[in-house]
N, CA, C and O atoms as a GROMACS GRO file, in nm:
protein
  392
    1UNK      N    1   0.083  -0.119   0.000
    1UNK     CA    2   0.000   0.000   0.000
    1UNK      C    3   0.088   0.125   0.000
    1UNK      O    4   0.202   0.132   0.044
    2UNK      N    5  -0.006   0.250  -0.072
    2UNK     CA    6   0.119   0.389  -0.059
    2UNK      C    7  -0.006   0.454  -0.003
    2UNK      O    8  -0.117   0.401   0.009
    3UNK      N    9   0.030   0.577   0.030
    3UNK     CA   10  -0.054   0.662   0.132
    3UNK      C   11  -0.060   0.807   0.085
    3UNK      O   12   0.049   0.865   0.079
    4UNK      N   13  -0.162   0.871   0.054
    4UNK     CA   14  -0.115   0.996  -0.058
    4UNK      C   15  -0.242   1.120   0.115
    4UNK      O   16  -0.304   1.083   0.215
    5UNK      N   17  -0.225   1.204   0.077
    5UNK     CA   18  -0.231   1.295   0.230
    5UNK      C   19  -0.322   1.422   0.156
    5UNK      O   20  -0.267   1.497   0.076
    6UNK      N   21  -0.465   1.436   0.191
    6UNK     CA   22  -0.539   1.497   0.140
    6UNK      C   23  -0.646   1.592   0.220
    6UNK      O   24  -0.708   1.516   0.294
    7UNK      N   25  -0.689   1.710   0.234
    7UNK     CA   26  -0.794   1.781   0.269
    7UNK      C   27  -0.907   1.715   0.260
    7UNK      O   28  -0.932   1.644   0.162
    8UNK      N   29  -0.979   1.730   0.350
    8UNK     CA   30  -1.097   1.685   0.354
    8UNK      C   31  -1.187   1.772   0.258
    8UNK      O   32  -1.276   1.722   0.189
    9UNK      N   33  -1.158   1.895   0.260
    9UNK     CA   34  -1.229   1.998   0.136
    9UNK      C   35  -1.210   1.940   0.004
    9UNK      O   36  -1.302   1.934  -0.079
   10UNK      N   37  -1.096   1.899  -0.016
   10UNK     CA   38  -1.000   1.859  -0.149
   10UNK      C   39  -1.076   1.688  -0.179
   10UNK      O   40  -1.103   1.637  -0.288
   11UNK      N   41  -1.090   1.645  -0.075
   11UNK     CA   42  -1.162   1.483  -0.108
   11UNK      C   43  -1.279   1.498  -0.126
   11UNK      O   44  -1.327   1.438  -0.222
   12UNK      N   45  -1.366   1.582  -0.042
   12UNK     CA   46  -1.522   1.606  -0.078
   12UNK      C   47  -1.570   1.648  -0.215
   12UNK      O   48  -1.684   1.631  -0.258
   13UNK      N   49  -1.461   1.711  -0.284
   13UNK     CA   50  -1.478   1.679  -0.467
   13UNK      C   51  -1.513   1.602  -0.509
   13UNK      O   52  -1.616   1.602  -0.576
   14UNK      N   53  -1.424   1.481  -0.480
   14UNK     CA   54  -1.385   1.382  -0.538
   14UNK      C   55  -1.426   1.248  -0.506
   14UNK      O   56  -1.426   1.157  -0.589
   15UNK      N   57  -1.462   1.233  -0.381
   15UNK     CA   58  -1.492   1.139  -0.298
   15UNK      C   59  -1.640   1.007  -0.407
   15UNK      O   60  -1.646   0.885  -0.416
   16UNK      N   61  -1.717   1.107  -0.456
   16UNK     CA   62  -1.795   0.983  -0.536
   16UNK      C   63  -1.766   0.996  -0.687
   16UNK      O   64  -1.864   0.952  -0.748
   17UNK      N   65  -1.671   1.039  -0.772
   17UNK     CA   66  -1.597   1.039  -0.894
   17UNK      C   67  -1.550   0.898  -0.930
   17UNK      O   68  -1.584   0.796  -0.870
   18UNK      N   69  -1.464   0.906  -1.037
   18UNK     CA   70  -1.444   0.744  -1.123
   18UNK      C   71  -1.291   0.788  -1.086
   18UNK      O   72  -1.212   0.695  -1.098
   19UNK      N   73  -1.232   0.915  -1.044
   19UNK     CA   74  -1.079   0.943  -1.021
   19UNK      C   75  -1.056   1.014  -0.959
   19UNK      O   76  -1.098   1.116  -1.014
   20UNK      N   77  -1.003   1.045  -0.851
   20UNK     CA   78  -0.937   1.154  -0.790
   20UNK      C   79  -0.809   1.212  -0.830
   20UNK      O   80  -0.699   1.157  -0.829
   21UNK      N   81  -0.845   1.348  -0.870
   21UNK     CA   82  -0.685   1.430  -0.919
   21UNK      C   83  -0.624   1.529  -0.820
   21UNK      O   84  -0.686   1.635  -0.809
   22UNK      N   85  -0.555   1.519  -0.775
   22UNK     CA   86  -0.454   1.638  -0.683
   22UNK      C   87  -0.411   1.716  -0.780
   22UNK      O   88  -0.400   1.698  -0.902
   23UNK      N   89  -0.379   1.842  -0.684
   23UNK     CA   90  -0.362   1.957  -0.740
   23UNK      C   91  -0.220   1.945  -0.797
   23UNK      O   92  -0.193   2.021  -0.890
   24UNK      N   93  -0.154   1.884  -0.766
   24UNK     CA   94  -0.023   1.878  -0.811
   24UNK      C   95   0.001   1.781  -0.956
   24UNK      O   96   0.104   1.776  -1.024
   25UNK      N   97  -0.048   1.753  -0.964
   25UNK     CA   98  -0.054   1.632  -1.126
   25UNK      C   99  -0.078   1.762  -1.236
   25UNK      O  100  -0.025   1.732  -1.343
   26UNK      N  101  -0.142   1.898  -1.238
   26UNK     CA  102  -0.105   1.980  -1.352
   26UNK      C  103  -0.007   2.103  -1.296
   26UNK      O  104   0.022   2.200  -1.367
   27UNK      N  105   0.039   2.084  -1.160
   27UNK     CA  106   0.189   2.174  -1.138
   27UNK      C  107   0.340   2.115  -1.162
   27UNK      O  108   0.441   2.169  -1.206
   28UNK      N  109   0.306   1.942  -1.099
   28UNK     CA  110   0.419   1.880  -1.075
   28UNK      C  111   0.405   1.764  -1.175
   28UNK      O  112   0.496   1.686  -1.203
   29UNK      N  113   0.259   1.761  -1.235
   29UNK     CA  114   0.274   1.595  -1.363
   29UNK      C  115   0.275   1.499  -1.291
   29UNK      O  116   0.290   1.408  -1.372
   30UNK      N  117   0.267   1.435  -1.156
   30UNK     CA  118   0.248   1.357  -1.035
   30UNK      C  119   0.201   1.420  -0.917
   30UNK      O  120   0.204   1.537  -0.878
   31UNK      N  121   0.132   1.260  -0.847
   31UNK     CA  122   0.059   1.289  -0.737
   31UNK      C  123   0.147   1.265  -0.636
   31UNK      O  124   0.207   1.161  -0.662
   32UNK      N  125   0.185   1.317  -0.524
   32UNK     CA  126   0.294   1.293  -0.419
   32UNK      C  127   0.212   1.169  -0.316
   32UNK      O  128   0.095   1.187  -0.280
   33UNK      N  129   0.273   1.073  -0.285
   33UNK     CA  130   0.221   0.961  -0.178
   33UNK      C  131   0.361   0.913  -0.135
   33UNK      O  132   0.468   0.925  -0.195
   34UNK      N  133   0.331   0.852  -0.010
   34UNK     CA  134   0.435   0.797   0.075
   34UNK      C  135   0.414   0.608   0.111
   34UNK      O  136   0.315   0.535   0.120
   35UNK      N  137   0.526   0.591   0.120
   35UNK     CA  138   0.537   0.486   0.224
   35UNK      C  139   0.451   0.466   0.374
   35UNK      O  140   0.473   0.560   0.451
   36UNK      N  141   0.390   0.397   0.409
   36UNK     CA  142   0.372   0.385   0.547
   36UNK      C  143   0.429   0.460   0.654
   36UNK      O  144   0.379   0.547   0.725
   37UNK      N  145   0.554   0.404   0.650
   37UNK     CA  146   0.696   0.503   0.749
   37UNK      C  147   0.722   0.613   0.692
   37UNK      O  148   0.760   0.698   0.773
   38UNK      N  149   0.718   0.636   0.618
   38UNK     CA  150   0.748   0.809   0.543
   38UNK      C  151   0.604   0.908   0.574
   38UNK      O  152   0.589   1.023   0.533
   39UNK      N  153   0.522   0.843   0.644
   39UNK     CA  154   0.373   0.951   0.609
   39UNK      C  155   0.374   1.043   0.759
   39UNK      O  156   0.307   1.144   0.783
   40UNK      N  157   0.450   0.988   0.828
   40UNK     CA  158   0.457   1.084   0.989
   40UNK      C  159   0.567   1.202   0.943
   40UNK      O  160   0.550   1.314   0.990
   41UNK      N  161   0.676   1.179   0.856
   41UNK     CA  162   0.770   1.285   0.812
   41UNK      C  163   0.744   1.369   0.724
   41UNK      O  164   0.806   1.475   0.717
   42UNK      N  165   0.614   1.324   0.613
   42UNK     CA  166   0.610   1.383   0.538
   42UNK      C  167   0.475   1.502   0.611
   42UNK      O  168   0.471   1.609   0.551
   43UNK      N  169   0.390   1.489   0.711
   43UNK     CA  170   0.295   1.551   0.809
   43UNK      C  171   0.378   1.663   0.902
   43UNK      O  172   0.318   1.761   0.946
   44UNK      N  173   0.478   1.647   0.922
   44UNK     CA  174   0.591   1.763   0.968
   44UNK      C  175   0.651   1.808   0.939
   44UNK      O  176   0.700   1.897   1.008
   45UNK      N  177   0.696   1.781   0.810
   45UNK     CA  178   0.750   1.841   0.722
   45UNK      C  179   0.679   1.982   0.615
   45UNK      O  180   0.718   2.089   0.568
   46UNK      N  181   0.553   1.896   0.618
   46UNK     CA  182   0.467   1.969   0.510
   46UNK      C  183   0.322   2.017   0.585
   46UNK      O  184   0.285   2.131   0.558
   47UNK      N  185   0.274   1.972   0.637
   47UNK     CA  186   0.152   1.999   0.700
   47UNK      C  187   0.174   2.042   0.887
   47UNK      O  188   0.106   1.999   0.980
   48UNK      N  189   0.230   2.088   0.890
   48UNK     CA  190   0.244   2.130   1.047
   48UNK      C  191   0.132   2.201   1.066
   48UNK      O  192   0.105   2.284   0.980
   49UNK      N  193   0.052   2.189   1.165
   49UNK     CA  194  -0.052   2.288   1.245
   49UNK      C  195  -0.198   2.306   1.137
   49UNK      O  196  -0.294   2.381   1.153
   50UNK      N  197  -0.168   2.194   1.010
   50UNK     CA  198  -0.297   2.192   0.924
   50UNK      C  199  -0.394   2.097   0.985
   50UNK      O  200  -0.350   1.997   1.042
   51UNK      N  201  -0.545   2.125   0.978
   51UNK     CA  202  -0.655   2.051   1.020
   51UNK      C  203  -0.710   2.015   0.931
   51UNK      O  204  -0.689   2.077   0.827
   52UNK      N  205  -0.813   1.892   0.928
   52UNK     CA  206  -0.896   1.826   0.838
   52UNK      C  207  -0.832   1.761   0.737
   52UNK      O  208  -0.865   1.752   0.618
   53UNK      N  209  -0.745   1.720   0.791
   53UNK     CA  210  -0.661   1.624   0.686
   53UNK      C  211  -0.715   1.474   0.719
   53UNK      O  212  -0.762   1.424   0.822
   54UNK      N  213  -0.678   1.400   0.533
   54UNK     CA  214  -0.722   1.295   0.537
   54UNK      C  215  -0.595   1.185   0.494
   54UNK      O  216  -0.505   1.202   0.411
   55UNK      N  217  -0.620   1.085   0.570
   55UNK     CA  218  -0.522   0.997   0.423
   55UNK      C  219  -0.591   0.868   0.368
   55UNK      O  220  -0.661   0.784   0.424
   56UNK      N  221  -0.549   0.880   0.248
   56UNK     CA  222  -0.615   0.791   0.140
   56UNK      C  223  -0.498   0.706   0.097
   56UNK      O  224  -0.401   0.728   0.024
   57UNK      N  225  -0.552   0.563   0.192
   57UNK     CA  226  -0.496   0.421   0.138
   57UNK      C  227  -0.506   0.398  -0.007
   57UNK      O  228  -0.604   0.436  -0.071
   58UNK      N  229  -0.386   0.324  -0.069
   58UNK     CA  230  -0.405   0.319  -0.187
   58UNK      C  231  -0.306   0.170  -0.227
   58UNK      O  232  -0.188   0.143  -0.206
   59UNK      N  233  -0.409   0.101  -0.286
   59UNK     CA  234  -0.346  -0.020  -0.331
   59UNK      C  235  -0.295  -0.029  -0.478
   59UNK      O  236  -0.377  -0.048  -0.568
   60UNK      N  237  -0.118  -0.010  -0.513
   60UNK     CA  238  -0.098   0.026  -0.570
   60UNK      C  239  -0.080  -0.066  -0.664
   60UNK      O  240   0.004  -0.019  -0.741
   61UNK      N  241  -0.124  -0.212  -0.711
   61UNK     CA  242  -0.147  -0.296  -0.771
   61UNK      C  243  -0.293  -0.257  -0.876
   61UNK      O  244  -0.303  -0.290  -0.994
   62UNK      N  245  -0.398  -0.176  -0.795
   62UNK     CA  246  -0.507  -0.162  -0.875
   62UNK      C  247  -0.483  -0.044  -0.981
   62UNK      O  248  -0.555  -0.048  -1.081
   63UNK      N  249  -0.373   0.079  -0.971
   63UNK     CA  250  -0.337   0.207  -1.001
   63UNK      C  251  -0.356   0.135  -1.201
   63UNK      O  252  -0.312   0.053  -1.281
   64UNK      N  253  -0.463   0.255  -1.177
   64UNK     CA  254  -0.432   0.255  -1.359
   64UNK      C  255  -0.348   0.382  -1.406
   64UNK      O  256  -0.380   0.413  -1.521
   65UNK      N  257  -0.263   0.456  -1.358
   65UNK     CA  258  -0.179   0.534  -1.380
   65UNK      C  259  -0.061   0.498  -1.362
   65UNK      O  260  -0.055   0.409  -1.277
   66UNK      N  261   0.028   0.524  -1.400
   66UNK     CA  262   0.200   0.471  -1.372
   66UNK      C  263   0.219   0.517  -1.271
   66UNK      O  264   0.158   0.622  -1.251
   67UNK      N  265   0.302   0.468  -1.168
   67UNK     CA  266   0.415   0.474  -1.041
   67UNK      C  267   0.531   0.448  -1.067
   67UNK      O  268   0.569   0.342  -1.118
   68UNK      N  269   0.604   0.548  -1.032
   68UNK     CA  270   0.752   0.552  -0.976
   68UNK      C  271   0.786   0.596  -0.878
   68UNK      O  272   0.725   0.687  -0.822
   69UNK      N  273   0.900   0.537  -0.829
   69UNK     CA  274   0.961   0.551  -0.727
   69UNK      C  275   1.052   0.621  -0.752
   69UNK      O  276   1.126   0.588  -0.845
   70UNK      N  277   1.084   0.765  -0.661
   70UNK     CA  278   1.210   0.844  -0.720
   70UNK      C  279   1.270   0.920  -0.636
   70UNK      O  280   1.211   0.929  -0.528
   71UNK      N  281   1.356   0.971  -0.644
   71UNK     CA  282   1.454   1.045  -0.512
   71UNK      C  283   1.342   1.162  -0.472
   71UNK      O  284   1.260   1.207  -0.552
   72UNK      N  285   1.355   1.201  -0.342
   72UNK     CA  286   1.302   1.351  -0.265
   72UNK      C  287   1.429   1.442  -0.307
   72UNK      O  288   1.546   1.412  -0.333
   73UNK      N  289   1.360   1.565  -0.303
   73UNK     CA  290   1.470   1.665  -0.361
   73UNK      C  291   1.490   1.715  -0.172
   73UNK      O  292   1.606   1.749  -0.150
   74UNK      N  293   1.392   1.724  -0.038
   74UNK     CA  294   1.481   1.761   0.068
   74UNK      C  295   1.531   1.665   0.186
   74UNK      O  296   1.580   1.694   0.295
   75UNK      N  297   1.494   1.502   0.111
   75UNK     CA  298   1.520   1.374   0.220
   75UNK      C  299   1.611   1.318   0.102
   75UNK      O  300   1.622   1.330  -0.020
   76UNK      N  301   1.667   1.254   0.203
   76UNK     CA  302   1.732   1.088   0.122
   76UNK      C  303   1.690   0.971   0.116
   76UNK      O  304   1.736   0.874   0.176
   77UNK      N  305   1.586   0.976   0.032
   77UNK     CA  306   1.489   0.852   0.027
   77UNK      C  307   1.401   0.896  -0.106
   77UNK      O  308   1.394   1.007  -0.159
   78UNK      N  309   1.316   0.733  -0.152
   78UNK     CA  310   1.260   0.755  -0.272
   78UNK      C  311   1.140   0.722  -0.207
   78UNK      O  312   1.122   0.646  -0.113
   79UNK      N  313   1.021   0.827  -0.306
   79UNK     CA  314   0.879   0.854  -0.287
   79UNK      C  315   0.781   0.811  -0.380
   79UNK      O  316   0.799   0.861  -0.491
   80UNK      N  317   0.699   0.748  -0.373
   80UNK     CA  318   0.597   0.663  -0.473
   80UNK      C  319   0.523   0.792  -0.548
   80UNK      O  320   0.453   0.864  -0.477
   81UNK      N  321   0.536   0.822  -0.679
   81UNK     CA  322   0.482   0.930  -0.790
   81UNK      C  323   0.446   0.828  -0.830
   81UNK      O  324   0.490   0.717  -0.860
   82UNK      N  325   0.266   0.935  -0.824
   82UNK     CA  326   0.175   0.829  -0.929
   82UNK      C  327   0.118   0.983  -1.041
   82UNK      O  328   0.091   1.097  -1.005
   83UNK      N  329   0.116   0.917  -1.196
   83UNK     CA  330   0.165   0.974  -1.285
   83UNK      C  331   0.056   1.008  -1.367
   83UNK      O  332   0.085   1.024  -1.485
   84UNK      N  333  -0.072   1.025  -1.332
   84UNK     CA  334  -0.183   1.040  -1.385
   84UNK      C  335  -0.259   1.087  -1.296
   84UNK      O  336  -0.212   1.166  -1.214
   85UNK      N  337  -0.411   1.045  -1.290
   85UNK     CA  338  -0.531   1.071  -1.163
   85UNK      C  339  -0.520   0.890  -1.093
   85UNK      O  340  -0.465   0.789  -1.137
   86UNK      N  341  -0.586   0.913  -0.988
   86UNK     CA  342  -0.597   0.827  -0.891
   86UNK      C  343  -0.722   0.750  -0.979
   86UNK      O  344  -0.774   0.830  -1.056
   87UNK      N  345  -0.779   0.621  -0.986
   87UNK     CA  346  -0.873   0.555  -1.028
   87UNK      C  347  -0.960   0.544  -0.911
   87UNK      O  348  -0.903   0.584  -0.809
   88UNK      N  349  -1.087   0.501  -0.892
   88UNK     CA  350  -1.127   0.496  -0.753
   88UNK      C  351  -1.129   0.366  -0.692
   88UNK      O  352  -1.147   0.341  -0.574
   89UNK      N  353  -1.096   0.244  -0.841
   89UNK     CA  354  -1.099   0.124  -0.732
   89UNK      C  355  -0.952   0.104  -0.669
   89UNK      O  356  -0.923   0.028  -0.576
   90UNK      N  357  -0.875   0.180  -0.733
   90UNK     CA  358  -0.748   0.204  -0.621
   90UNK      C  359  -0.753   0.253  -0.473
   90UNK      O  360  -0.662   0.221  -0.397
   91UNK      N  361  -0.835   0.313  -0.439
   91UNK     CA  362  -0.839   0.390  -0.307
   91UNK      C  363  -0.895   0.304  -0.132
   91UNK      O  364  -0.968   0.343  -0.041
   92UNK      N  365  -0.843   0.221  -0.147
   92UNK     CA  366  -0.893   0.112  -0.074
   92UNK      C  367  -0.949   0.176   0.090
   92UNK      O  368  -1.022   0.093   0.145
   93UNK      N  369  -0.928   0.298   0.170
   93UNK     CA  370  -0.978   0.322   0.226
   93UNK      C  371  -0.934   0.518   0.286
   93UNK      O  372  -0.818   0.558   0.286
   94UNK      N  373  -1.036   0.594   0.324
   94UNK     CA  374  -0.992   0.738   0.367
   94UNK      C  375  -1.015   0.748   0.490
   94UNK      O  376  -1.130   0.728   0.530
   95UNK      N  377  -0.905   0.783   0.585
   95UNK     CA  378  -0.914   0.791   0.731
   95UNK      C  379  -0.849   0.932   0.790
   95UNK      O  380  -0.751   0.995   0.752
   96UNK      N  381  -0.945   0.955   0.899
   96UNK     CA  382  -0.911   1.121   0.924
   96UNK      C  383  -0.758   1.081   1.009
   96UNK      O  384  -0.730   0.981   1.075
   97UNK      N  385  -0.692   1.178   0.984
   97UNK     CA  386  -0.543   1.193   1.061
   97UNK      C  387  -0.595   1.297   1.165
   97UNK      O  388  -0.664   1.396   1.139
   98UNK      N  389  -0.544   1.254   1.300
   98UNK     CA  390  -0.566   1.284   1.419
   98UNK      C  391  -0.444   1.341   1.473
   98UNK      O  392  -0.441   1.379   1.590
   0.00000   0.00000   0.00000
């Protein structure tokens, strides 16, 4: 599973759609998601003191968009880019981050 980190404003779009697209797939051409262990670093890193956040499980076997795995430009570690929109039978479950 990869773990992609979303607004609850930002999912309520999307939430009964055939795809979910992040805002970053027409800034960056990929959707940013993490590892399991990478999703507490990437929440302090990037989201400090933000509310109504969600994260959306994602089974990346169902992804009808390409994934890669590729270096972080401010960690030393590689990050799961998925390279299109999200499909929805990929999204195996959305849970509020507490």
């Amino acid at each position: 599973m990869i773990y992609h980190i979303v607004t609850s404003e930002r999912w309520s779009d999307f939430a009964h759609k055939t795809e979910y697209v992040s805002e970053t797939l027409d800034t960056e051409t990929f959707v940013h998601c993490s590892r399991k262990e990478q999703v507490a670093g990437v929440l302090s890193r990037f989201y400090t003191g933000a509310t109504g956040l969600l994260l959306m499980e994602i089974d990346e076997s169902k992804l009808s968009s390409p994934l890669l795995y590729e270096p972080a430009t401010d960690v030393a570690d590689t990050f799961p880019h998925i390279y299109g929109p999200i499909n929805h039978e990929a999204i195996i479950n959305v849970t509020p981050i507490s």
